[in-house]
C-alpha positions in Angstrom: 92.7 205.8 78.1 95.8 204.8 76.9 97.1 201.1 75.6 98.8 199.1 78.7 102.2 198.7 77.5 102.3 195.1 78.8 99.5 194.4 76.8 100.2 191.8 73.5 100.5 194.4 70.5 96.7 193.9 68.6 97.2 191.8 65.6 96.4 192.9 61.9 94.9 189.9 59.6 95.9 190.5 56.0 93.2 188.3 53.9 92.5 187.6 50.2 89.4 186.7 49.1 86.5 187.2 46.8 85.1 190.4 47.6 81.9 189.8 48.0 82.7 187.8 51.3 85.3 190.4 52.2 82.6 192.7 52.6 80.2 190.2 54.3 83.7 189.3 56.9 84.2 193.6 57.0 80.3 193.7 58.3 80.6 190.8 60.4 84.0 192.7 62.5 82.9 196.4 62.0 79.9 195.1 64.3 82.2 193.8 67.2 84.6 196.7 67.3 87.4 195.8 64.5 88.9 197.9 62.0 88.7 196.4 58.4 89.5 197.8 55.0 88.4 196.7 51.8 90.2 196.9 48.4 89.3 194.5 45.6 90.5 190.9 46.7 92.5 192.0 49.7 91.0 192.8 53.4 93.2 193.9 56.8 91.0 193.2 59.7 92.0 194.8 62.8 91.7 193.4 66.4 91.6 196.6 68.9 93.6 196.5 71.8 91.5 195.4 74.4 90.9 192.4 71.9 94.3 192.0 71.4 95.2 188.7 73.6 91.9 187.0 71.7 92.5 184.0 69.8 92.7 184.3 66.4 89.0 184.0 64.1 88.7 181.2 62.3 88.5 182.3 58.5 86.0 180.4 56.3 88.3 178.1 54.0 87.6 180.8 50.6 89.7 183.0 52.8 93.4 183.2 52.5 95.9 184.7 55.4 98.4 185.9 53.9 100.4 187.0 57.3 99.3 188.4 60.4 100.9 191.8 61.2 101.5 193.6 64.8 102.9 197.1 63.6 99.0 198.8 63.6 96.1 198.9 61.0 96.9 201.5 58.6 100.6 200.1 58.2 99.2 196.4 57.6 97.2 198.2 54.8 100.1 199.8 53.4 102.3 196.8 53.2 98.7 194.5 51.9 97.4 197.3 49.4 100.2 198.3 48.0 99.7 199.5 44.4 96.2 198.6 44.0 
């Protein structure tokens, strides 16, 4: 089914963080329905559309966010992991 086009665009969280609890916070959304990638110190978690209007997760306070993103997953990652 496709996205509603009235429908908020899903927002991309781009995070740095140790990566040990990157990989704990990847688990944690990859178990609800989120798309997360992982690369050293950086993290783009995901929201999928139908989660899109959801408030935004609270981060624990080791977690930076950098910026939040609307343009899709794999062109948060671009922008977030560039030349790693």
């Amino acid at each position: 089914m496709p996205a509603d086009p009235q429908a908020p665009p899903a927002p991309s969280y781009l995070l740095v963080a140790p990566p040990d609890l990157l990989h704990d916070i990847a688990l944690d959304f990859i178990d609800v329905g989120w798309e997360v990638s992982v690369a050293g110190w950086r993290a783009v978690v995901s929201a999928p559309p139908a989660d899109a209007a959801a408030p935004a997760p609270e981060w624990p306070t080791e977690v930076t966010l950098s910026a939040v993103r609307h343009e899709g997953h794999a062109a948060a990652c671009a922008e977030h992991m560039a030349g790693m």
